[in-house]
Biopython code that builds the backbone (N, CA, C, O; Angstrom):
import numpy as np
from Bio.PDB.StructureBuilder import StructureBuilder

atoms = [
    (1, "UNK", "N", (0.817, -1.180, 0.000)),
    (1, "UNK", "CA", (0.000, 0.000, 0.000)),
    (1, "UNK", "C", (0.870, 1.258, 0.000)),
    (1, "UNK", "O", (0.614, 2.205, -0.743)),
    (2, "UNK", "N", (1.993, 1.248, 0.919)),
    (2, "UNK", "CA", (2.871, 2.371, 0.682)),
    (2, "UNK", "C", (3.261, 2.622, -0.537)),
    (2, "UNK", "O", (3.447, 3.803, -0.831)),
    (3, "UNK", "N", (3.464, 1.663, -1.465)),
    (3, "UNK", "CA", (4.250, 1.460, -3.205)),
    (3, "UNK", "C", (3.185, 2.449, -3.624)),
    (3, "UNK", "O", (3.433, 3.558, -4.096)),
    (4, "UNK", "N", (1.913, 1.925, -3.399)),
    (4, "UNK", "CA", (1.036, 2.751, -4.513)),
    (4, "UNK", "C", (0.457, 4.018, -3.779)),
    (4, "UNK", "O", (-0.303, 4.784, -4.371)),
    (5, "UNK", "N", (0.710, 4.148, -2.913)),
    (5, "UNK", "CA", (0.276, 5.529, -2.123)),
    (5, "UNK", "C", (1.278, 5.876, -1.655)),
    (5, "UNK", "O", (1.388, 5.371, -0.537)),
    (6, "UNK", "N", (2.400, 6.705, -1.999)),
    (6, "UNK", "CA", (3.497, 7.099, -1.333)),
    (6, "UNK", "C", (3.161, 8.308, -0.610)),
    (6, "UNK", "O", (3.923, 8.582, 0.317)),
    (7, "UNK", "N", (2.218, 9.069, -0.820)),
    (7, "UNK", "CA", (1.933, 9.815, -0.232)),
    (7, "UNK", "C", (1.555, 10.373, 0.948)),
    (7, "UNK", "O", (1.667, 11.549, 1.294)),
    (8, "UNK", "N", (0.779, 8.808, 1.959)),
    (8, "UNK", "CA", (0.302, 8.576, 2.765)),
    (8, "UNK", "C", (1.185, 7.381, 3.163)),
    (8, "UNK", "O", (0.616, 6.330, 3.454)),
    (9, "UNK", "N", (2.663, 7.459, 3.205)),
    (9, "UNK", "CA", (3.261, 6.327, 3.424)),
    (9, "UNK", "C", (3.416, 6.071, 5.262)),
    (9, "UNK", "O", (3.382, 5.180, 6.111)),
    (10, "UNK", "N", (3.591, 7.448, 5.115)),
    (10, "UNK", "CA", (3.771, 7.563, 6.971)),
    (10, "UNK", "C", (2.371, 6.981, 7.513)),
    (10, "UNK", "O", (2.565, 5.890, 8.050)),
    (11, "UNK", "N", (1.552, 7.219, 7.527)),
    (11, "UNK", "CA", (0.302, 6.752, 7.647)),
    (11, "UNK", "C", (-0.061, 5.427, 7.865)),
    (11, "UNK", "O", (-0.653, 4.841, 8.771)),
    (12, "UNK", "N", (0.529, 5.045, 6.625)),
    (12, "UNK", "CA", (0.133, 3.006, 6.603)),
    (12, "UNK", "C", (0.910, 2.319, 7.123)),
    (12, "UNK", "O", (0.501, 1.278, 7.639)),
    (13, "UNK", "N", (2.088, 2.602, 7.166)),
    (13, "UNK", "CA", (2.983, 2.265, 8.458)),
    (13, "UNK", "C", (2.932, 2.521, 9.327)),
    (13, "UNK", "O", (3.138, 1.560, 10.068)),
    (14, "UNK", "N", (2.631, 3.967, 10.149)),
    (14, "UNK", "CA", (2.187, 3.941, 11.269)),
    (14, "UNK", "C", (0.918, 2.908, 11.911)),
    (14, "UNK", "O", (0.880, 2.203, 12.920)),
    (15, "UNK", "N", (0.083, 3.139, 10.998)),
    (15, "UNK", "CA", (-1.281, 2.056, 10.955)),
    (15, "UNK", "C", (-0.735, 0.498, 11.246)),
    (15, "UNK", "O", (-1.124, 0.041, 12.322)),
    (16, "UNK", "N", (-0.010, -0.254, 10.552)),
    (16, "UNK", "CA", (0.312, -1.158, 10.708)),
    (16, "UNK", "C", (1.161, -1.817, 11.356)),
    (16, "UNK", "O", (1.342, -3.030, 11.459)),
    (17, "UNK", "N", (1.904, -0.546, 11.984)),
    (17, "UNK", "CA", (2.431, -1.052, 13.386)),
    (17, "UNK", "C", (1.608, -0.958, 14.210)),
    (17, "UNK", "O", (1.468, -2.097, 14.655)),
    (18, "UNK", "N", (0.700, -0.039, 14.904)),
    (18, "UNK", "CA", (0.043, 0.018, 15.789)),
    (18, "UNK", "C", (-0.625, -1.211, 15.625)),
    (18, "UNK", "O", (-0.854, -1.830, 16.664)),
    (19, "UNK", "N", (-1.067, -1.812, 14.331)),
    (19, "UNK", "CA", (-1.975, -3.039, 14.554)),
    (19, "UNK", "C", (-0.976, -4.001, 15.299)),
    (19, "UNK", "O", (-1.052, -3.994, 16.527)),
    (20, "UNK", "N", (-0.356, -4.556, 14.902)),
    (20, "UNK", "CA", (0.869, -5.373, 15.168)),
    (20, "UNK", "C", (0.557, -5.285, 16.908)),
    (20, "UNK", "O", (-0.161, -6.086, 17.507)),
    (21, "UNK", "N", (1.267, -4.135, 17.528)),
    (21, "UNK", "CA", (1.299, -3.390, 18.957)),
    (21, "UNK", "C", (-0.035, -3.807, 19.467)),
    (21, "UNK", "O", (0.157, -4.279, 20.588)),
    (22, "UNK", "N", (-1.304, -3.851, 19.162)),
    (22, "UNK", "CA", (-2.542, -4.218, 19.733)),
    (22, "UNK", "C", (-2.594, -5.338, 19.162)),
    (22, "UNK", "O", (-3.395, -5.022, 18.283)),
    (23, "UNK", "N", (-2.388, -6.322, 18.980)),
    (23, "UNK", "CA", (-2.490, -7.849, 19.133)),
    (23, "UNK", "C", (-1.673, -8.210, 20.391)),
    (23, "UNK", "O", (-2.000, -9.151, 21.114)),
    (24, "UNK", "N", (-0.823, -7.592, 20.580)),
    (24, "UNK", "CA", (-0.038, -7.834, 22.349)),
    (24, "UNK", "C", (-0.877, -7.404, 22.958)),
    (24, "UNK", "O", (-1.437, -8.217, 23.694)),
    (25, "UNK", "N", (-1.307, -6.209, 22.979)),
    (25, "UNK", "CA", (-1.840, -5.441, 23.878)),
    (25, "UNK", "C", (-3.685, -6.212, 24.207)),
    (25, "UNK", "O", (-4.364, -6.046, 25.220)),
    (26, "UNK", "N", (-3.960, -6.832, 23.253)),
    (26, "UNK", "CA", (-5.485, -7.657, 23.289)),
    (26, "UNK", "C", (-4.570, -9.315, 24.041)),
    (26, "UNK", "O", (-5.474, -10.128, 24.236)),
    (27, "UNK", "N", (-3.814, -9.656, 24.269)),
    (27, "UNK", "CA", (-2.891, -11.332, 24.493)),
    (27, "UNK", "C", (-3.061, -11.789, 23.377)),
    (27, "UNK", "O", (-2.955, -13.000, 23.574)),
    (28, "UNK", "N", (-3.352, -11.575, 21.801)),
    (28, "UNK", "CA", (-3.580, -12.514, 20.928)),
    (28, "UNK", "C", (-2.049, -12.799, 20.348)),
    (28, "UNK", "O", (-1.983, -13.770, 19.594)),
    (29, "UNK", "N", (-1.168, -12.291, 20.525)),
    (29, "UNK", "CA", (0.094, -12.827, 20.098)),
    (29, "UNK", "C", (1.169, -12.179, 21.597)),
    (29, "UNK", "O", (0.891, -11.517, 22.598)),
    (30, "UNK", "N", (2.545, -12.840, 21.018)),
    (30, "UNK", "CA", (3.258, -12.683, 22.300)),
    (30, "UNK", "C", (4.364, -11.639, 21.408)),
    (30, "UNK", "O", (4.368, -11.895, 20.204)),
    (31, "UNK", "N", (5.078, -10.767, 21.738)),
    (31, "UNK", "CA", (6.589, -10.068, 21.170)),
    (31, "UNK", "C", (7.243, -10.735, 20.554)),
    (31, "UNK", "O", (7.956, -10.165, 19.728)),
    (32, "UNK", "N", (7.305, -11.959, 20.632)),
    (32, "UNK", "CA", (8.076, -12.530, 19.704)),
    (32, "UNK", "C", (7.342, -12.838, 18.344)),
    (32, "UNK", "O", (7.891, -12.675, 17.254)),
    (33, "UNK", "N", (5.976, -13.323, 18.511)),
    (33, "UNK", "CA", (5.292, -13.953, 17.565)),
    (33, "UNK", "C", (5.168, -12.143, 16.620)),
    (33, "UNK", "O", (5.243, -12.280, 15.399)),
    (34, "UNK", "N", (5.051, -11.096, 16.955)),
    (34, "UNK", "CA", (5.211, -9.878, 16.546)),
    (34, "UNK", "C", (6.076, -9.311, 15.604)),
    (34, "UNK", "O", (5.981, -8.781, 14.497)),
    (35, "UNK", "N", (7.269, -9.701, 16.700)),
    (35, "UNK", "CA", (8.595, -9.673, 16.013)),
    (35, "UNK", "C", (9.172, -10.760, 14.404)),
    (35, "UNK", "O", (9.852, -10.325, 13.474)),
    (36, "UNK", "N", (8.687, -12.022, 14.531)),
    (36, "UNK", "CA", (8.979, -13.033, 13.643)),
    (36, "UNK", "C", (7.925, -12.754, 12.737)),
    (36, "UNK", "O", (8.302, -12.993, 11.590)),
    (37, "UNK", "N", (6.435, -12.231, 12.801)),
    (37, "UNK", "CA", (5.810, -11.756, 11.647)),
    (37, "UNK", "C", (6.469, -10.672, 10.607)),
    (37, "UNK", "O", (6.402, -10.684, 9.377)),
    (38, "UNK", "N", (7.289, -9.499, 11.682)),
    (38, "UNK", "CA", (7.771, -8.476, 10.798)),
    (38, "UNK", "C", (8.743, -8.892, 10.198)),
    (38, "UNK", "O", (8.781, -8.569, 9.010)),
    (39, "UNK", "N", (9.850, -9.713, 10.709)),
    (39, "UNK", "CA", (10.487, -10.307, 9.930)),
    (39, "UNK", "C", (10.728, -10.759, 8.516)),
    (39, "UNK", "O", (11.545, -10.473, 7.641)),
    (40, "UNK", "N", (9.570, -11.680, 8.643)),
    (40, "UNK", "CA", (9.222, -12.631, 7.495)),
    (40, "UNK", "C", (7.996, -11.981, 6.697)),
    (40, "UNK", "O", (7.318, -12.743, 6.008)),
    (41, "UNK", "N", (7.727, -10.865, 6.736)),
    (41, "UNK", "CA", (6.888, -10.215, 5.962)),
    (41, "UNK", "C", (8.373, -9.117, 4.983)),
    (41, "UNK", "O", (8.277, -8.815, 3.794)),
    (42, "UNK", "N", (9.189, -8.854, 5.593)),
    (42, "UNK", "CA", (10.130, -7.901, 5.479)),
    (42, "UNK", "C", (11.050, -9.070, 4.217)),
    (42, "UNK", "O", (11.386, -8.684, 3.097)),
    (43, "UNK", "N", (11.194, -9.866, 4.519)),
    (43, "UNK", "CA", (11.739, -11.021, 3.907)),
    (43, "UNK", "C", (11.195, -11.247, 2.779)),
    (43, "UNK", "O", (11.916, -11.016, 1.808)),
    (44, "UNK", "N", (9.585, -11.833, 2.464)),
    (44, "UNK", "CA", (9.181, -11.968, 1.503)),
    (44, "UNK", "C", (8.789, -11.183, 0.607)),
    (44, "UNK", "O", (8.644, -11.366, -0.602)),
    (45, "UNK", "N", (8.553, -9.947, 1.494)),
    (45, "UNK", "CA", (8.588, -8.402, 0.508)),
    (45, "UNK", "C", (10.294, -8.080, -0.435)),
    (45, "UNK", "O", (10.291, -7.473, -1.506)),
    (46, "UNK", "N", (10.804, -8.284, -0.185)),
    (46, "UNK", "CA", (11.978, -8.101, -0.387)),
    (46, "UNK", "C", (12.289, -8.940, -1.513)),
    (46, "UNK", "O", (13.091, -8.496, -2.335)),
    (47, "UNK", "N", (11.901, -9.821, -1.646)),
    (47, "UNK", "CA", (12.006, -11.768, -2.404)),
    (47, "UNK", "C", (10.967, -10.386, -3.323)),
    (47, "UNK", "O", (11.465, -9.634, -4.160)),
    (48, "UNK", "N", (9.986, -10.363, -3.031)),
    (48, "UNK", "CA", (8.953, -10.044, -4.247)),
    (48, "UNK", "C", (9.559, -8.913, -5.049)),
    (48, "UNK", "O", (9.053, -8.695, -6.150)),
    (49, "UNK", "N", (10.499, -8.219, -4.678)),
    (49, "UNK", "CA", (11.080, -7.200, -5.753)),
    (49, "UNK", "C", (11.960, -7.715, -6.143)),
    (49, "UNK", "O", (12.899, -7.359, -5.431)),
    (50, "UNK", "N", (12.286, -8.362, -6.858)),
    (50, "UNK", "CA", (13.060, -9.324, -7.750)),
    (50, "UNK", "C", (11.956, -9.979, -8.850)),
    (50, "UNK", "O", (12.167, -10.252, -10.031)),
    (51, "UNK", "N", (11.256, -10.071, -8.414)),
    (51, "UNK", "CA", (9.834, -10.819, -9.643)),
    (51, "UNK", "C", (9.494, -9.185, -10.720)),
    (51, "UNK", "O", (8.641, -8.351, -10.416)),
    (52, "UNK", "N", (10.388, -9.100, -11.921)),
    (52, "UNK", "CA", (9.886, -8.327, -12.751)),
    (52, "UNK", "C", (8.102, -8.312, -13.089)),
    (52, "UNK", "O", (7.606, -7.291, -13.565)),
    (53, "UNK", "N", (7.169, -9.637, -12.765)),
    (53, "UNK", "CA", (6.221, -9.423, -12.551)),
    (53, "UNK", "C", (5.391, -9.042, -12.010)),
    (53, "UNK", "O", (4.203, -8.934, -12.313)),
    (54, "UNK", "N", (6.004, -8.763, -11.031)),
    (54, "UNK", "CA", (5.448, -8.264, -9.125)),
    (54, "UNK", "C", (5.535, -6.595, -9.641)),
    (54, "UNK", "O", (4.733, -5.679, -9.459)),
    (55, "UNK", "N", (6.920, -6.626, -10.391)),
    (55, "UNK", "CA", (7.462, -5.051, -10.414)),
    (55, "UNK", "C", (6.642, -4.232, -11.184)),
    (55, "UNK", "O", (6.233, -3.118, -10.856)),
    (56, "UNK", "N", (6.360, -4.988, -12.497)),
    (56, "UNK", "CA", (4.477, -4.683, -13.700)),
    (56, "UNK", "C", (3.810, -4.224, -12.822)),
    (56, "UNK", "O", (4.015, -3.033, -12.584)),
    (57, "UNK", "N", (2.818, -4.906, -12.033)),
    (57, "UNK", "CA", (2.221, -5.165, -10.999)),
    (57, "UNK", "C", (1.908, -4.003, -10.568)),
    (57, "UNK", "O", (0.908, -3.378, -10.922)),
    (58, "UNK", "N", (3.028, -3.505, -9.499)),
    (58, "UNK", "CA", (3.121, -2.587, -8.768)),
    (58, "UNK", "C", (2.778, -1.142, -9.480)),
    (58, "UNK", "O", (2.131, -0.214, -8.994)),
    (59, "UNK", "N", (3.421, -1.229, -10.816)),
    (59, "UNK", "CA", (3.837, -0.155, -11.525)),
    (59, "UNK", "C", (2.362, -0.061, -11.956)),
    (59, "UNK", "O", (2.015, 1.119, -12.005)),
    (60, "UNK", "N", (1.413, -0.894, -12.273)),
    (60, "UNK", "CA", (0.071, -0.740, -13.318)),
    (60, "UNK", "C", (-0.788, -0.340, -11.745)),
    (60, "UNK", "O", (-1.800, 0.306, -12.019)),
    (61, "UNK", "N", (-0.676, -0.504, -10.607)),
    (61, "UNK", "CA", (-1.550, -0.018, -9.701)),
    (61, "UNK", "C", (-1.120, 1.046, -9.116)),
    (61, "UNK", "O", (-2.065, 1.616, -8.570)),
    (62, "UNK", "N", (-0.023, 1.649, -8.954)),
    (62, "UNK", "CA", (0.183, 3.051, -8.941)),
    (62, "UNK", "C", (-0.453, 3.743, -9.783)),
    (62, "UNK", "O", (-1.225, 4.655, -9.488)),
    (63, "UNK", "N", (-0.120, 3.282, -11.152)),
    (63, "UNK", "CA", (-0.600, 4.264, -12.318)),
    (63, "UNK", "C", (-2.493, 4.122, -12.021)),
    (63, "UNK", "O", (-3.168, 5.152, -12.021)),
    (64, "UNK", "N", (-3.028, 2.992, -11.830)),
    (64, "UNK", "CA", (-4.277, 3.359, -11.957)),
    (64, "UNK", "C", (-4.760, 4.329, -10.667)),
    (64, "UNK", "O", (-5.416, 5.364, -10.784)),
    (65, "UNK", "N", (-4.244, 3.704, -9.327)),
    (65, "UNK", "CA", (-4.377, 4.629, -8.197)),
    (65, "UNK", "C", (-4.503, 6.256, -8.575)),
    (65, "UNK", "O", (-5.374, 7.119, -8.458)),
    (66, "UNK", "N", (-2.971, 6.172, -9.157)),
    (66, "UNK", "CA", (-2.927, 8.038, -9.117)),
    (66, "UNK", "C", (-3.852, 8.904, -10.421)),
    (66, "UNK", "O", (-4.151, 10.098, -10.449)),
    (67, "UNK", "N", (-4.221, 7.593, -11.653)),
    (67, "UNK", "CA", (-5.746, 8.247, -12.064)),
    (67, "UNK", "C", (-6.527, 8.507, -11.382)),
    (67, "UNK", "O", (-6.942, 9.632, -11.105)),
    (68, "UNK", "N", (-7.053, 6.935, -10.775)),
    (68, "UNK", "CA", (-8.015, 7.222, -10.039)),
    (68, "UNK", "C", (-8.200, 8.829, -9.246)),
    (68, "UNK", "O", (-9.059, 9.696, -9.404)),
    (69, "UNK", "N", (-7.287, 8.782, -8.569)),
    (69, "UNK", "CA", (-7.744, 9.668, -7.595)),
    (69, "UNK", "C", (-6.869, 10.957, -7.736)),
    (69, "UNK", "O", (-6.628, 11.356, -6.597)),
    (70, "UNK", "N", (-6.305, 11.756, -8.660)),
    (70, "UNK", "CA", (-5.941, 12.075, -9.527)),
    (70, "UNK", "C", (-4.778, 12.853, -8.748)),
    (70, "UNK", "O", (-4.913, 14.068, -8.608)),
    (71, "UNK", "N", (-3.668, 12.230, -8.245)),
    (71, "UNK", "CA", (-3.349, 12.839, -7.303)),
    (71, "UNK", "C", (-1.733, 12.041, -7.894)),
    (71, "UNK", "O", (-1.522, 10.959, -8.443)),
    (72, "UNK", "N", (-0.725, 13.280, -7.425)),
    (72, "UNK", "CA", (0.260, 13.135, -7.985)),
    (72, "UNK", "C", (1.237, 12.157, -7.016)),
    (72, "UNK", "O", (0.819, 11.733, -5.938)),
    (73, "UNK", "N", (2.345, 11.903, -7.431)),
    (73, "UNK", "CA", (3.170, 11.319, -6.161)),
    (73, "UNK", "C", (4.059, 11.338, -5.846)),
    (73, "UNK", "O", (4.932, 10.839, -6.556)),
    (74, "UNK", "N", (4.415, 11.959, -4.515)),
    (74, "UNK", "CA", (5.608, 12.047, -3.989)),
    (74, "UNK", "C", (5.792, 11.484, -2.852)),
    (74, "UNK", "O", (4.846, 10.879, -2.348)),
    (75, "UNK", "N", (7.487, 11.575, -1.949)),
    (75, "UNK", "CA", (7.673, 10.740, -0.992)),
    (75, "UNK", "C", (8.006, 11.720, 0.219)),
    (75, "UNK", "O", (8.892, 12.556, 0.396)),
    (76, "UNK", "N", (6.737, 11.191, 1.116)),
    (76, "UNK", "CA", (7.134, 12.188, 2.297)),
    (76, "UNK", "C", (8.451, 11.294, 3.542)),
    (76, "UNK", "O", (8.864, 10.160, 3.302)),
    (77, "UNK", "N", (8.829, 11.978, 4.595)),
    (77, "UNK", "CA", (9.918, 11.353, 4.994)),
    (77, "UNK", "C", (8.982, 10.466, 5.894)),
    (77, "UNK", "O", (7.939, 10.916, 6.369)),
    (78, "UNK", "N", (9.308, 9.501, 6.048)),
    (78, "UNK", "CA", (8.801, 8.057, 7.259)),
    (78, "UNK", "C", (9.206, 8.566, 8.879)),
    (78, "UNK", "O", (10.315, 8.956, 9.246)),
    (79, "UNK", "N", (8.113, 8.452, 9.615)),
    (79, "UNK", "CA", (8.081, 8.990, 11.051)),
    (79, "UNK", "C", (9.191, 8.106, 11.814)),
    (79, "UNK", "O", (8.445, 7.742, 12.722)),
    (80, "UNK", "N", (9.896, 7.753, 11.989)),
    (80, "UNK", "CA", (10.666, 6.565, 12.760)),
    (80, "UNK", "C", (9.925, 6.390, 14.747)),
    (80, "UNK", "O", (9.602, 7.201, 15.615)),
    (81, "UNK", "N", (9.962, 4.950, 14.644)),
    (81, "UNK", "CA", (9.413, 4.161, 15.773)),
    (81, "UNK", "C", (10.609, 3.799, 16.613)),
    (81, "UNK", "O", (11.399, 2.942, 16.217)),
    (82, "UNK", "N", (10.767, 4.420, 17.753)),
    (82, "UNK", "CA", (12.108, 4.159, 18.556)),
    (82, "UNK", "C", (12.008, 4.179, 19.890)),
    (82, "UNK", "O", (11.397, 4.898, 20.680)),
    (83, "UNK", "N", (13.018, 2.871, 20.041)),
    (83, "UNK", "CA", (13.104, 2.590, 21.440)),
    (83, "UNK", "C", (14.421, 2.749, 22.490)),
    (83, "UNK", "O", (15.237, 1.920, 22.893)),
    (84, "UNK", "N", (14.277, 3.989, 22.712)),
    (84, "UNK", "CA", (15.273, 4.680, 23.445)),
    (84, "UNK", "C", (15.939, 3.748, 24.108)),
    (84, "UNK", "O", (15.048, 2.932, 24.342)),
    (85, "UNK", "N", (17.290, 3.166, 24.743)),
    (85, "UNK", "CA", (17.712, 2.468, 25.279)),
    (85, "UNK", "C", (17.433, 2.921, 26.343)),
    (85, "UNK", "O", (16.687, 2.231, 27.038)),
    (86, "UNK", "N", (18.007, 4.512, 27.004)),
    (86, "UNK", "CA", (18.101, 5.242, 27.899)),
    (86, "UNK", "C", (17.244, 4.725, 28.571)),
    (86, "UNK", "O", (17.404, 3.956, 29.519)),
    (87, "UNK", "N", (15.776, 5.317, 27.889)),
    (87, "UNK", "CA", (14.244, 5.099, 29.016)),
    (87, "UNK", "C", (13.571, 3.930, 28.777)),
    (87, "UNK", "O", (12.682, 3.758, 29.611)),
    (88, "UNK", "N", (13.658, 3.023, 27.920)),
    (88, "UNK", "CA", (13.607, 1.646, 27.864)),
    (88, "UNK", "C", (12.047, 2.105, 27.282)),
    (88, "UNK", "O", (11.139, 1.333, 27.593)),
    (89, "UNK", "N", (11.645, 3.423, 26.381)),
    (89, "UNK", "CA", (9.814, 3.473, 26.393)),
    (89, "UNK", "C", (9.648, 3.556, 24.655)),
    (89, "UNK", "O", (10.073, 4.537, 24.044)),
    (90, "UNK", "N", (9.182, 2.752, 24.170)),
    (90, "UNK", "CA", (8.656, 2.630, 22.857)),
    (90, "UNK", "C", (7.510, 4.215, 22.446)),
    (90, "UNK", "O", (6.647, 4.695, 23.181)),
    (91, "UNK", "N", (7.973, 4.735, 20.915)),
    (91, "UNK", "CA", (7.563, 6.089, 20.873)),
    (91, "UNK", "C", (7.270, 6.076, 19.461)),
    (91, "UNK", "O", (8.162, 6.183, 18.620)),
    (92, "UNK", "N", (6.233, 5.967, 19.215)),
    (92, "UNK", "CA", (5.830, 6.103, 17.956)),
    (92, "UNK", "C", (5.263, 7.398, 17.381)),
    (92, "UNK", "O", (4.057, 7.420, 17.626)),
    (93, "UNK", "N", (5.656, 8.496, 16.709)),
    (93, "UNK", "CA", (5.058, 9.641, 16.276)),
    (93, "UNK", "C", (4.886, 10.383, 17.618)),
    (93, "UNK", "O", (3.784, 10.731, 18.042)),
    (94, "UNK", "N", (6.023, 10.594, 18.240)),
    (94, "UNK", "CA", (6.162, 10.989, 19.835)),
    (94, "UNK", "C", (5.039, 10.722, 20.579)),
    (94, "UNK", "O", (4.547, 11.430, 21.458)),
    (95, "UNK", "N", (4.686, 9.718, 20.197)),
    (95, "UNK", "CA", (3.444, 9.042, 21.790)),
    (95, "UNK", "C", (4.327, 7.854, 21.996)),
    (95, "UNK", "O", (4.567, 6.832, 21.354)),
    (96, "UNK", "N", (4.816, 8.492, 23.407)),
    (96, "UNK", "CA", (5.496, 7.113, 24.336)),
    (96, "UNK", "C", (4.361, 5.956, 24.655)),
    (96, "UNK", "O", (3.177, 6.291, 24.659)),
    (97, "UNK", "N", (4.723, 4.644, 24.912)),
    (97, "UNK", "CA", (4.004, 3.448, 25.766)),
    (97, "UNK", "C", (4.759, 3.702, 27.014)),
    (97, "UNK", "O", (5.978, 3.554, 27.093)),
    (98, "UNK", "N", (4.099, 4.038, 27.857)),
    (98, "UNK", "CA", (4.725, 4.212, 29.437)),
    (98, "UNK", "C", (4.379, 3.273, 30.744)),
    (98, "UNK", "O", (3.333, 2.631, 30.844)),
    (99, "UNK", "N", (5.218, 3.292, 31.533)),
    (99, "UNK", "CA", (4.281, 1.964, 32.639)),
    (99, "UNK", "C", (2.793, 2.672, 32.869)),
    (99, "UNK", "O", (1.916, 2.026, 33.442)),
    (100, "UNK", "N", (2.659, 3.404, 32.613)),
    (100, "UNK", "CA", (0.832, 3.732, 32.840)),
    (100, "UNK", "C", (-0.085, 2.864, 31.765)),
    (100, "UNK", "O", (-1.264, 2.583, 31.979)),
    (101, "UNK", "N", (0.593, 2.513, 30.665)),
    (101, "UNK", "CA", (-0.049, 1.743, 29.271)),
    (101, "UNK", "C", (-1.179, 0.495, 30.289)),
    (101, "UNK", "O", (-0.930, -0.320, 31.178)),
    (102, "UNK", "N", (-2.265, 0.859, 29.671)),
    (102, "UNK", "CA", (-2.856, -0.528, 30.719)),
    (102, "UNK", "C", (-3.328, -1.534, 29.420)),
    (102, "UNK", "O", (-3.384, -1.139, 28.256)),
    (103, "UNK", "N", (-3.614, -2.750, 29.816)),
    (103, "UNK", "CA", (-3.465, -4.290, 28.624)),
    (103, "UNK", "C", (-2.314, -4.523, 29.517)),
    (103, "UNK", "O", (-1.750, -4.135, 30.540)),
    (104, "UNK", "N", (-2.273, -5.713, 28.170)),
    (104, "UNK", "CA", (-1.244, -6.674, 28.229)),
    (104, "UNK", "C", (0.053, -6.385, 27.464)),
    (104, "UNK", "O", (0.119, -6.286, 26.239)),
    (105, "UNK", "N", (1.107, -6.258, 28.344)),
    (105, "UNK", "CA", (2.235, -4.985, 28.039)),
    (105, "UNK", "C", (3.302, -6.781, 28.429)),
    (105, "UNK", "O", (2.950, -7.878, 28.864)),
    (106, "UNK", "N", (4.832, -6.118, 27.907)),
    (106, "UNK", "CA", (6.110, -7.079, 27.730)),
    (106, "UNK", "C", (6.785, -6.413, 29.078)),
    (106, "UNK", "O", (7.042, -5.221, 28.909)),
    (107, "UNK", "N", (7.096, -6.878, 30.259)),
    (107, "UNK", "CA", (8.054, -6.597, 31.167)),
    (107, "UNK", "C", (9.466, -7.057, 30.689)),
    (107, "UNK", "O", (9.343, -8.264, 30.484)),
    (108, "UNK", "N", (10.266, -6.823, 30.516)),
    (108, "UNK", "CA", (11.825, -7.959, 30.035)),
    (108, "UNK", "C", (10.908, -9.310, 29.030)),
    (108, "UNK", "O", (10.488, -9.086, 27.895)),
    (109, "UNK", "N", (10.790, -10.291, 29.549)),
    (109, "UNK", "CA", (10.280, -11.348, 28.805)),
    (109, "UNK", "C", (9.398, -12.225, 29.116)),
    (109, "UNK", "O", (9.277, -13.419, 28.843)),
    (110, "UNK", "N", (8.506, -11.144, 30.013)),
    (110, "UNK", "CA", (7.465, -11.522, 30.362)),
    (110, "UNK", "C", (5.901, -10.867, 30.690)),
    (110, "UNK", "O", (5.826, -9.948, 31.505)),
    (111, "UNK", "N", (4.504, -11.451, 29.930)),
    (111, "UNK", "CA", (4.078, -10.642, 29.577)),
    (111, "UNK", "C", (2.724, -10.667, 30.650)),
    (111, "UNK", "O", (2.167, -11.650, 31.141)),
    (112, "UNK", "N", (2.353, -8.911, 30.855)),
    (112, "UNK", "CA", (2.164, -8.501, 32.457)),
    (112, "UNK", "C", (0.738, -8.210, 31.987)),
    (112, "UNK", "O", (0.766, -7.670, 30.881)),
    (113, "UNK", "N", (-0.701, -8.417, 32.537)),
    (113, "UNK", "CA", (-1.750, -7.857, 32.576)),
    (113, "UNK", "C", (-1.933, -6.417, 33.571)),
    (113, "UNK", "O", (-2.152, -6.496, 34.779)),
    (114, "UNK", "N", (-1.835, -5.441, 33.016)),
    (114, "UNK", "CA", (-1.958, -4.528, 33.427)),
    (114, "UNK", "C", (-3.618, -3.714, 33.328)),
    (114, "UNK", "O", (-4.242, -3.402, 32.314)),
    (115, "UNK", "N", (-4.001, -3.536, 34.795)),
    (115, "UNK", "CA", (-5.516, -3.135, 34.864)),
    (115, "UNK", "C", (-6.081, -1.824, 35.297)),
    (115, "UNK", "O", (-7.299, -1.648, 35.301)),
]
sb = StructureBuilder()
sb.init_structure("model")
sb.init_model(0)
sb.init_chain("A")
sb.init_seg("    ")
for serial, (resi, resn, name, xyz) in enumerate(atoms, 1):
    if name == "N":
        sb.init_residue(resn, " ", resi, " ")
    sb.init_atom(name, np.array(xyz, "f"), 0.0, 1.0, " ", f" {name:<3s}", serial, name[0])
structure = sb.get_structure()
């Protein structure tokens, strides 16, 4: 979605981490199972730009996208998601996760119901 909407790239990444982040936060996956999805999504994305067919692909749904909606395209800069060593607090688009975060949060390597 970023390929064909570069425009709103910050956006769909932000979006799709936060999803990621609330599957911990609901117990439906654990940090690791999180971590090994991004991975191997990062992996096979990567594999797929090498398929000159993938690359068509991409190229014929941009072009119809930016008919569609008639909107030109450029690349804005990507918000970066960082985890300070210092304060040990995950910060996405400067909103920290802080010990106030209530769910189901990662202590070291173990994961805490917080109420």
């Amino acid at each position: 979605m970023m390929e064909i909407n570069p425009n709103r790239a910050t956006e769909i990444m932000a979006r799709g981490y936060r999803y990621g982040e609330n599957r911990l936060v609901v117990g439906a996956h654990w940090q690791s199972d999180t971590d090994a999805a991004r991975l191997a999504a990062s992996v096979a994305y990567a594999r797929l730009h090498t398929s000159e067919r993938f690359l068509e692909q991409m190229r014929k749904a941009r072009e119809e996208f930016q008919r569609l909606k008639g909107e030109t395209v450029g690349v804005r800069p990507a918000q970066v998601v960082e985890y300070p060593a210092a304060t040990g607090v995950y910060t996405l688009q400067g909103i920290p996760a802080t010990d106030s975060t209530r769910g189901i949060v990662i202590e070291g390597n173990t994961k805490v119901v917080r109420k």
